[in-house]
DRENPA-3360 file (N, C-alpha, C; in nm, 2 decimals, always signed):
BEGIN
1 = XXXXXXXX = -1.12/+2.34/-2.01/-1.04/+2.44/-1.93/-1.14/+2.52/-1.84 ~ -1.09/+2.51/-1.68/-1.18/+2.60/-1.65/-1.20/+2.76/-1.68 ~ -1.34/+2.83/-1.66/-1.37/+2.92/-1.69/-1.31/+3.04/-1.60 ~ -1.23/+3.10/-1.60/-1.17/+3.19/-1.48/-1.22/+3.33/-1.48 ~ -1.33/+3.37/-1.57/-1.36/+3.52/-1.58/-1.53/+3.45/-1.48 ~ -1.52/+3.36/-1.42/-1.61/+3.36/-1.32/-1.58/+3.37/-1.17 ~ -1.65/+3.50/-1.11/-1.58/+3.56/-1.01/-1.54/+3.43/-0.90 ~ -1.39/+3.46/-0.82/-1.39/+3.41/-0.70/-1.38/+3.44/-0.62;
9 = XXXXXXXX = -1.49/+3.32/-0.51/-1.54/+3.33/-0.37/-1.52/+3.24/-0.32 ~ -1.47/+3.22/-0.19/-1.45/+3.14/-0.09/-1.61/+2.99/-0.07 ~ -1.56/+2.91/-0.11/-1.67/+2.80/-0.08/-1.64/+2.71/+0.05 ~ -1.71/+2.64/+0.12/-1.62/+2.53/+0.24/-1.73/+2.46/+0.23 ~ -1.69/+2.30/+0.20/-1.74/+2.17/+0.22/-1.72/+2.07/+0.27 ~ -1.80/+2.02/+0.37/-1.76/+1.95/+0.48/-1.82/+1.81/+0.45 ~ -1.76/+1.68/+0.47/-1.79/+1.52/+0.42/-1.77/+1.50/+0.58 ~ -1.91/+1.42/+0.65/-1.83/+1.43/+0.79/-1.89/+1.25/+0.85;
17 = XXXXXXXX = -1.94/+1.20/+0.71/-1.91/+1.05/+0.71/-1.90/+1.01/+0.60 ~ -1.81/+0.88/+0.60/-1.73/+0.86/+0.49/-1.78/+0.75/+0.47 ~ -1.81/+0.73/+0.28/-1.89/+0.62/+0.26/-1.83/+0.52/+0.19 ~ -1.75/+0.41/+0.25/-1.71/+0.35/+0.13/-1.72/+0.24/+0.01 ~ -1.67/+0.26/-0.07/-1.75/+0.20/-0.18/-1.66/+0.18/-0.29 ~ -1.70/+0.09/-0.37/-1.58/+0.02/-0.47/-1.52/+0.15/-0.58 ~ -1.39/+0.15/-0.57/-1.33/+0.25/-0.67/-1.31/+0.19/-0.81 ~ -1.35/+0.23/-0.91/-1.33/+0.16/-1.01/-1.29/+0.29/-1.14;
25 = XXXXXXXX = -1.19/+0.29/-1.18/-1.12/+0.36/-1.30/-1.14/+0.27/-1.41 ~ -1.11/+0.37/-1.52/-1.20/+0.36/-1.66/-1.07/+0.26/-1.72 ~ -1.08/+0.18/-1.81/-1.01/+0.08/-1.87/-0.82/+0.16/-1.94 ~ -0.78/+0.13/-1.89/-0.62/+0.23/-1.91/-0.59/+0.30/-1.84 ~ -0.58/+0.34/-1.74/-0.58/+0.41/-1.63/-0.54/+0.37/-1.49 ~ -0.47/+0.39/-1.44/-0.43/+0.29/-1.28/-0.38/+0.42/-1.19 ~ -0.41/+0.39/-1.05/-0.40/+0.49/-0.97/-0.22/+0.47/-0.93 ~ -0.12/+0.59/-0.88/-0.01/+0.56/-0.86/+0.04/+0.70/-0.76;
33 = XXXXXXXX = +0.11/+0.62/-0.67/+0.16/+0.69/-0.52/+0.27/+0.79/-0.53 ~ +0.29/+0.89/-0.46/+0.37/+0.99/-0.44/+0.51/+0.89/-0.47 ~ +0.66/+0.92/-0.54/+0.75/+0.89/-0.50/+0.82/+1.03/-0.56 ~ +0.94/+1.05/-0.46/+1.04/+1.15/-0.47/+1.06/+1.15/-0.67 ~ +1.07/+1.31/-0.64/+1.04/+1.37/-0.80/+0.87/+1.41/-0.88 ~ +0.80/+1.32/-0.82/+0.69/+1.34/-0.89/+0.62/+1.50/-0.87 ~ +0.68/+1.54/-0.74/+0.67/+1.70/-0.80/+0.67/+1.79/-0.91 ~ +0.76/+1.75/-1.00/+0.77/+1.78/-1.13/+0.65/+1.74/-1.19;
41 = XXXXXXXX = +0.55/+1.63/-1.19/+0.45/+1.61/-1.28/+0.35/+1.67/-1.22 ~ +0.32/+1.67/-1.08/+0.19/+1.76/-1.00/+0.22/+1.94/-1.08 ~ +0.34/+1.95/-1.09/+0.36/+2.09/-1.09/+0.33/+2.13/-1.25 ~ +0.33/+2.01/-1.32/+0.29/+1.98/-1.52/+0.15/+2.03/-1.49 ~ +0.13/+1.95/-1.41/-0.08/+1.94/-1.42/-0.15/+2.05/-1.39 ~ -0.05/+2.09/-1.30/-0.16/+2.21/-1.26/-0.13/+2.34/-1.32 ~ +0.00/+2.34/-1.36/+0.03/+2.48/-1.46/-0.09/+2.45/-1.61 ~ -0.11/+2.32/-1.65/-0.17/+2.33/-1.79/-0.28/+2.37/-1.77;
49 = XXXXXXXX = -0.37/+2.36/-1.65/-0.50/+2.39/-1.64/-0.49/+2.54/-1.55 ~ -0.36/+2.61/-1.53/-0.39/+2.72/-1.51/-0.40/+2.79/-1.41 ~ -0.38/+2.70/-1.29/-0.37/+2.73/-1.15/-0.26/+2.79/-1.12 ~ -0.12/+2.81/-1.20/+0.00/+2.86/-1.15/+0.10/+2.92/-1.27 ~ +0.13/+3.02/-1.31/+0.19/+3.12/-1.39/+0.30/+3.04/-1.42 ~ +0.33/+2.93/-1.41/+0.46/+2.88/-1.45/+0.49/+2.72/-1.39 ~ +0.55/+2.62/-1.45/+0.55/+2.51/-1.40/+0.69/+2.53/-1.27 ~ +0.72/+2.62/-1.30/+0.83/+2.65/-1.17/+0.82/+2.71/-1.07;
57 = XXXXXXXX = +0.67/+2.76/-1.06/+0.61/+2.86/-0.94/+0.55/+2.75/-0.89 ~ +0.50/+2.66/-0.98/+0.33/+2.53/-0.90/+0.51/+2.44/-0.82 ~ +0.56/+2.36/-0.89/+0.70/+2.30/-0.85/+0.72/+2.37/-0.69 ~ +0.75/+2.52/-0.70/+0.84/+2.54/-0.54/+0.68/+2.51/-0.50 ~ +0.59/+2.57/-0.49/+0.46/+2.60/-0.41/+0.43/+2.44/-0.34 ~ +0.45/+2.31/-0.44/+0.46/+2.18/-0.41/+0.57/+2.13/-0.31 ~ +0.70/+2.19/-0.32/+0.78/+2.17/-0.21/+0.78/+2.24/-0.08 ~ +0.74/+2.36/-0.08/+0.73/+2.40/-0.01/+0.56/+2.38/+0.15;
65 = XXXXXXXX = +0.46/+2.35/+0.05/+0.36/+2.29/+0.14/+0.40/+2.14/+0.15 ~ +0.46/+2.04/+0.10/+0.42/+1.95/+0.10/+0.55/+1.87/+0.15 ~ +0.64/+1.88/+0.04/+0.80/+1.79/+0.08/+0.85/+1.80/+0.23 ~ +0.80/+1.92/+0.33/+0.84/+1.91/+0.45/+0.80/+1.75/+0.54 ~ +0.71/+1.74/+0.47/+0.64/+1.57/+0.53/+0.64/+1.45/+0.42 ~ +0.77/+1.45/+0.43/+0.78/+1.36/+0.25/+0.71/+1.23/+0.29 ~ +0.74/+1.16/+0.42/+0.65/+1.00/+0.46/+0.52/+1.03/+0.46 ~ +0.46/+1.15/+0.46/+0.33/+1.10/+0.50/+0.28/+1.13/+0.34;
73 = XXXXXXXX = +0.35/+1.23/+0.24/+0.31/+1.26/+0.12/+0.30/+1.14/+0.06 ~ +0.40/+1.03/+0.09/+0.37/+0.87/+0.00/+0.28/+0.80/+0.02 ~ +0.20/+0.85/+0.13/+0.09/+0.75/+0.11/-0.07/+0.88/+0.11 ~ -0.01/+1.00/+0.06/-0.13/+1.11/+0.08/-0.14/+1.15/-0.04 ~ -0.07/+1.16/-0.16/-0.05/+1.19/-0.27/-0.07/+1.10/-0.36 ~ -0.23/+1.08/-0.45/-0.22/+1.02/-0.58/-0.28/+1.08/-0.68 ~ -0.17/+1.00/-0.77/-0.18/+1.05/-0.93/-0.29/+0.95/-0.99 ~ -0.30/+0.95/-1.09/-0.38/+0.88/-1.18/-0.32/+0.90/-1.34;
81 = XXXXXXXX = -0.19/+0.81/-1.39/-0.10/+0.75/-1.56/-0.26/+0.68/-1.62 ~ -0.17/+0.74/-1.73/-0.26/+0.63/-1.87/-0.20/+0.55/-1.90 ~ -0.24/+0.51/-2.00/-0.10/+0.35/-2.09/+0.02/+0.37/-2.10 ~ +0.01/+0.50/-2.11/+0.18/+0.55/-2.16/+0.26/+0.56/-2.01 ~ +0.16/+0.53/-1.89/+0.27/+0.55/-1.81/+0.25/+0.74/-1.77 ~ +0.19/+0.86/-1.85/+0.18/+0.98/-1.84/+0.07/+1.01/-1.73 ~ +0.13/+1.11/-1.63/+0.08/+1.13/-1.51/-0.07/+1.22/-1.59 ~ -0.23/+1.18/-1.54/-0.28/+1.27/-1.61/-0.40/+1.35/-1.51;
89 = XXXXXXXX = -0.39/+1.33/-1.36/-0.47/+1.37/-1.27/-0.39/+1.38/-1.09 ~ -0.46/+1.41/-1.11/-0.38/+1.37/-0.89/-0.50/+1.44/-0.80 ~ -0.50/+1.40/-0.66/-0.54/+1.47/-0.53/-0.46/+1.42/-0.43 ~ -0.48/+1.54/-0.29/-0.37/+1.53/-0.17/-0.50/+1.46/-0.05 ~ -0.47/+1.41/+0.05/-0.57/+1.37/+0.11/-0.46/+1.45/+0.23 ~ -0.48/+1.55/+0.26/-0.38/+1.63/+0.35/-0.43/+1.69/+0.49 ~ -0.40/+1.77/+0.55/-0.45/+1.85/+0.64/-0.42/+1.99/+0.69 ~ -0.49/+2.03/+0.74/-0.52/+2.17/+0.79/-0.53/+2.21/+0.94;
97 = XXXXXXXX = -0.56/+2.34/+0.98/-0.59/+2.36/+1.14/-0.75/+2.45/+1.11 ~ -0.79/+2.40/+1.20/-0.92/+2.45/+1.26/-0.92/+2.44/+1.41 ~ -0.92/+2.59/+1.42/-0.93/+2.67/+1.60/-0.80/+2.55/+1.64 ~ -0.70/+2.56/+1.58/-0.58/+2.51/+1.64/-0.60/+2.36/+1.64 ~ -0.67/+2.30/+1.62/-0.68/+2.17/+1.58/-0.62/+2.10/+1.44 ~ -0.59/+2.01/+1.41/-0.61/+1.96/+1.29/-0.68/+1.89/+1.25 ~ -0.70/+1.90/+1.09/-0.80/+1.84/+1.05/-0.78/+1.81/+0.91 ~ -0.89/+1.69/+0.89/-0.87/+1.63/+0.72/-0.89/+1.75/+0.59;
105 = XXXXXXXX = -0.83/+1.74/+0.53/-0.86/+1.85/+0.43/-0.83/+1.77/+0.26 ~ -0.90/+1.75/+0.19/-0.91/+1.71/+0.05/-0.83/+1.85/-0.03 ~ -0.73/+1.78/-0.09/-0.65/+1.92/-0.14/-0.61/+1.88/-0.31 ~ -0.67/+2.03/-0.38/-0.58/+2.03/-0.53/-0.65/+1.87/-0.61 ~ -0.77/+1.86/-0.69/-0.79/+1.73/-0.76/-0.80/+1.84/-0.85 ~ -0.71/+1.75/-0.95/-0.74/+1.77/-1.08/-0.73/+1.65/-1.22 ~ -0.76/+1.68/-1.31/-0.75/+1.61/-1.41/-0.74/+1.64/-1.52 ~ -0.68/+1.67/-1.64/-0.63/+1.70/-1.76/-0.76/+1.71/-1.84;
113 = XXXXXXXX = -0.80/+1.83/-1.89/-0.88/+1.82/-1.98/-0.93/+1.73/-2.05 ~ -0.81/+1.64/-2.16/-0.91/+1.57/-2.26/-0.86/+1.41/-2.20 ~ -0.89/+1.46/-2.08/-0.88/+1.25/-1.94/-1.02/+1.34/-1.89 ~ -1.10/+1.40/-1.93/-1.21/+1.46/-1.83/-1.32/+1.39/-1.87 ~ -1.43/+1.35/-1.81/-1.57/+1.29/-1.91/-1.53/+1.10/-1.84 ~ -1.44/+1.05/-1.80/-1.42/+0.91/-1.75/-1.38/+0.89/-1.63 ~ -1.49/+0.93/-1.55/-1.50/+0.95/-1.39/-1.38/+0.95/-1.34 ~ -1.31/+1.01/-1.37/-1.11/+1.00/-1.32/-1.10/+1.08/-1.22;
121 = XXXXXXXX = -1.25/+1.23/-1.21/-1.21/+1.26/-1.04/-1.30/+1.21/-0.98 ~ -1.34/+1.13/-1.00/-1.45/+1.08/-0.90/-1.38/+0.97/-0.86 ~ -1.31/+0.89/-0.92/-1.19/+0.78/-0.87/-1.11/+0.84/-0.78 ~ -1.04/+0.97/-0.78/-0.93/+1.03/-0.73/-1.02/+1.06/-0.60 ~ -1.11/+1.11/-0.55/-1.16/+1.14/-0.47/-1.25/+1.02/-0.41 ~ -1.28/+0.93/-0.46/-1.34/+0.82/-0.37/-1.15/+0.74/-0.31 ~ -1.11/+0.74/-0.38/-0.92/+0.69/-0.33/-0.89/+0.81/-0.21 ~ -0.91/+0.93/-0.20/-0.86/+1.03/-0.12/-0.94/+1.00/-0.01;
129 = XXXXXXXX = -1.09/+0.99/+0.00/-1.18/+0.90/+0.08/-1.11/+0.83/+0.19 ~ -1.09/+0.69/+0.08/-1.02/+0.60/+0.14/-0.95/+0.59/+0.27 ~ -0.86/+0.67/+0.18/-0.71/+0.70/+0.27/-0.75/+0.80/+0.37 ~ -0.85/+0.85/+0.38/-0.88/+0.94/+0.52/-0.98/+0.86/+0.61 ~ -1.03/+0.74/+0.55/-1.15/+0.69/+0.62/-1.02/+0.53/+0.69 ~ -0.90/+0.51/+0.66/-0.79/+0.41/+0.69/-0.75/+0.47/+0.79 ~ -0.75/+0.60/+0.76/-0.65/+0.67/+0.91/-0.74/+0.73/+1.06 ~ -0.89/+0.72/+1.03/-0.98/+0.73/+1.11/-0.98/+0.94/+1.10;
137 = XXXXXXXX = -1.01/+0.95/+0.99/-0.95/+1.13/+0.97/-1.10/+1.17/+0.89 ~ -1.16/+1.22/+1.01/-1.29/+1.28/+0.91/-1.36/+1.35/+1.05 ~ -1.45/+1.48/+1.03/-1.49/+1.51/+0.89/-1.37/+1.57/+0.82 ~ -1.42/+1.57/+0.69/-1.30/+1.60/+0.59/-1.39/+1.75/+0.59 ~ -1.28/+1.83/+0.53/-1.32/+1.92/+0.46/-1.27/+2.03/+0.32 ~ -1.34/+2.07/+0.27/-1.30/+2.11/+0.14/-1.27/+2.26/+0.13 ~ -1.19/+2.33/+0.07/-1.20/+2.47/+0.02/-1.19/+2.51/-0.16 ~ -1.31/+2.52/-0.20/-1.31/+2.54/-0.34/-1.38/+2.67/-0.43;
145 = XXXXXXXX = -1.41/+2.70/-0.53/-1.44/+2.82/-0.56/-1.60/+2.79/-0.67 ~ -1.66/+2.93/-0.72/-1.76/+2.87/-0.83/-1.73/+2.84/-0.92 ~ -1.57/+2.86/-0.98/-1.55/+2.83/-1.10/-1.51/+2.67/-1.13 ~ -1.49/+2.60/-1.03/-1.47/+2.47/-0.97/-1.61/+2.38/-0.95 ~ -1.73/+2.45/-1.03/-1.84/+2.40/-1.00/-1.88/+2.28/-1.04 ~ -1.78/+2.22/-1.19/-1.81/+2.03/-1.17/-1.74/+1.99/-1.05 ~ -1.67/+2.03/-1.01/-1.61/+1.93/-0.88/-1.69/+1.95/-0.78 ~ -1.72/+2.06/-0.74/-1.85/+2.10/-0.62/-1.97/+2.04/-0.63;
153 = XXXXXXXX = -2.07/+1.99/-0.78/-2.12/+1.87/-0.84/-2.14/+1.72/-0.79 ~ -2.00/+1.70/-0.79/-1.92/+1.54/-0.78/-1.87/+1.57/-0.59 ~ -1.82/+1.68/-0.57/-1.81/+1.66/-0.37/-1.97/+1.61/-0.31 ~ -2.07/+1.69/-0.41/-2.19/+1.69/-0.32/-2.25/+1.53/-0.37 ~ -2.24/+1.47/-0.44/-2.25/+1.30/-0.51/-2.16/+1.24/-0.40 ~ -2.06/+1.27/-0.33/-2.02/+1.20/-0.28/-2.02/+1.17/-0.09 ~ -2.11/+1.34/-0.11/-2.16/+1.34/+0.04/-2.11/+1.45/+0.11 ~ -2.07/+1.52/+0.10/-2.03/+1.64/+0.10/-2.13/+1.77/+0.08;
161 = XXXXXXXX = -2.11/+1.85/+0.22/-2.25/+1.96/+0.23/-2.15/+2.12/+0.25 ~ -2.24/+2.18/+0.18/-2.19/+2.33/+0.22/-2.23/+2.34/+0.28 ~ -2.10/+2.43/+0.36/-2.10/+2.54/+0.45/-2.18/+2.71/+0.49 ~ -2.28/+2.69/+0.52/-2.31/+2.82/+0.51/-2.19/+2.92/+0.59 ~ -2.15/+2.94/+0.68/-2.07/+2.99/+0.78/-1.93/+2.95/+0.86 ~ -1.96/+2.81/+0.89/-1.79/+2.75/+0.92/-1.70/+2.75/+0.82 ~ -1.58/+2.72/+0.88/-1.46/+2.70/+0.78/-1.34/+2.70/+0.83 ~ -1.21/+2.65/+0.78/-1.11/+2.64/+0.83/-0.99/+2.63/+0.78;
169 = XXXXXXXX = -0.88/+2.61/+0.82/-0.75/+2.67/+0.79/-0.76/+2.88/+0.81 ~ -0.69/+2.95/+0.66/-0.73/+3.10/+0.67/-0.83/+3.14/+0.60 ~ -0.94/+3.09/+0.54/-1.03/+3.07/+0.44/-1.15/+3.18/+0.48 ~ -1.20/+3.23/+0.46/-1.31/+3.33/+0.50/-1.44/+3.29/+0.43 ~ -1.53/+3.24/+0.52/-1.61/+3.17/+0.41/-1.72/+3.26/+0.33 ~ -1.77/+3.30/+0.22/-1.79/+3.34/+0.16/-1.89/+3.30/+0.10 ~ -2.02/+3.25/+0.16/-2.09/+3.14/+0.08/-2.19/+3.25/+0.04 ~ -2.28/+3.33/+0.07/-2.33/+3.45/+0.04/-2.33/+3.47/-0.13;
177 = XXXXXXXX = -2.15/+3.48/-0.14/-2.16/+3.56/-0.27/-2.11/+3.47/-0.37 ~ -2.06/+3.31/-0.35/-2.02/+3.24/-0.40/-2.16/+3.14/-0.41 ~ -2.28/+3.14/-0.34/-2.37/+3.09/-0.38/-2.47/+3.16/-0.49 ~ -2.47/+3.28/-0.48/-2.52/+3.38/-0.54/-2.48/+3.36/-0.70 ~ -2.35/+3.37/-0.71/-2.30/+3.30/-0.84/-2.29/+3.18/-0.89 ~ -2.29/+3.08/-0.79/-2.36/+2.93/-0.89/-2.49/+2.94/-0.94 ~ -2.58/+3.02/-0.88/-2.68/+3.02/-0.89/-2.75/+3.10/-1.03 ~ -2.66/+3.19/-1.06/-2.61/+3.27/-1.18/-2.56/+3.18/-1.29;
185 = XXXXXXXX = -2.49/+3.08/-1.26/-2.46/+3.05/-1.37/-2.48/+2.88/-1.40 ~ -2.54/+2.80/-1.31/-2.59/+2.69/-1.31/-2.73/+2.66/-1.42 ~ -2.76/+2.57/-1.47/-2.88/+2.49/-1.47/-2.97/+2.45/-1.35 ~ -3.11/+2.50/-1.36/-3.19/+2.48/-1.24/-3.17/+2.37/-1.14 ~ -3.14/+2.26/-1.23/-3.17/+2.17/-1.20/-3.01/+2.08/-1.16 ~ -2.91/+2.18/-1.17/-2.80/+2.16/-1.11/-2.80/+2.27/-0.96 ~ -2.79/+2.38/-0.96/-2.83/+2.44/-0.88/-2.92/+2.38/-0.75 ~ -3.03/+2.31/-0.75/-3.10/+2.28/-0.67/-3.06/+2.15/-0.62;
193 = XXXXXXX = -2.94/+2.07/-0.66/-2.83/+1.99/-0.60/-2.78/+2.06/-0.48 ~ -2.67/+2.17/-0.53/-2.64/+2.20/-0.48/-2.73/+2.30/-0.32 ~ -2.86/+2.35/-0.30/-2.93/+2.38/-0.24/-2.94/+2.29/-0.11 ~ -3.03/+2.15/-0.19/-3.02/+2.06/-0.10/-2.90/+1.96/-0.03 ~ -2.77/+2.03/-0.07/-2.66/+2.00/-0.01/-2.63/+2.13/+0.11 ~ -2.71/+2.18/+0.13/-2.67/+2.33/+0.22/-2.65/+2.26/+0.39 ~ -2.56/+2.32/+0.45/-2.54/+2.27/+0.56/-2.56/+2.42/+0.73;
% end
């Protein structure tokens, strides 16, 4: 579970070429596409790990950013079932505005605690890749926090550099005090990843 008594700060990570490379998921596991309803399971996932006070707050917050563009959500939205067919991860390969522009934006990966340890976000995000490097939609960019710091780990593995100062959508970048705290609470030798990811 993540740790949430670690302060949040605005982070922005920018992927601004896209590498592609064989996706491979762990043996039981298959990737599976937005269809009408599956709001209800995005809105399971993300209330268990804590992102949202109630599976009926994460649910509207999903219709409301998202269902307005239900055709492009079918091919922007994947989950990642186990054997059972049980939804146990997802990411959005979505978009944003920058200075009135738009732009690629990697949105919401997660994955269920005990599906964590079997590269299942690193699948979900080389797939979110994908589908932004099909549509000719890059640089991508990220908004995430210190307490999100395995994922910030696995963005920077994937090619992805922080932002010292840009950023986009309403995000205020905050790298100052959000670097300040990985750095607080990292391994040297994690920490200095992320260093030489600085942009």
């Amino acid at each position: 579970m993540i740790d949430r008594s670690i302060p949040y700060y605005n982070l922005i990570l920018k992927c601004t070429k896209i590498y592609t490379m064989p996706i491979s998921l762990s043996e039981g596991y298959s990737f599976k596409m937005y269809e009408a309803g599956d709001e209800k399971y995005w809105a399971k996932l993300e209330y268990e790990i804590g992102d949202f006070l109630s599976v009926e707050e994460a649910e509207m917050y999903f219709k409301t950013n998202y269902c307005n563009q239900i055709d492009e959500l079918k091919y922007r939205c994947v989950f990642v079932v186990d054997t059972y067919g049980d939804v146990i991860g997802s990411c959005i390969a979505w978009h944003d505005l920058k200075d009135n522009n738009t732009v690629a934006s990697l949105h919401w990966l997660v994955v269920l605690p005990k599906h964590q340890g079997k590269h299942i976000g690193l699948a979900l995000c080389q797939k979110i890749l994908e589908i932004f490097n099909e549509h000719g939609e890059y640089p991508v960019y990220i908004h995430t926090q210190p307490w999100s710091y395995k994922a910030i780990l696995l963005y920077i593995k994937l090619g992805f550099k922080i932002l010292k100062t840009d950023t986009f959508s309403h995000y205020e970048n905050q790298y100052k005090k959000a670097i300040k705290t990985l750095e607080n609470l990292l391994p040297e030798s994690q920490f200095n990843q992320i260093i030489l990811s600085l942009e």
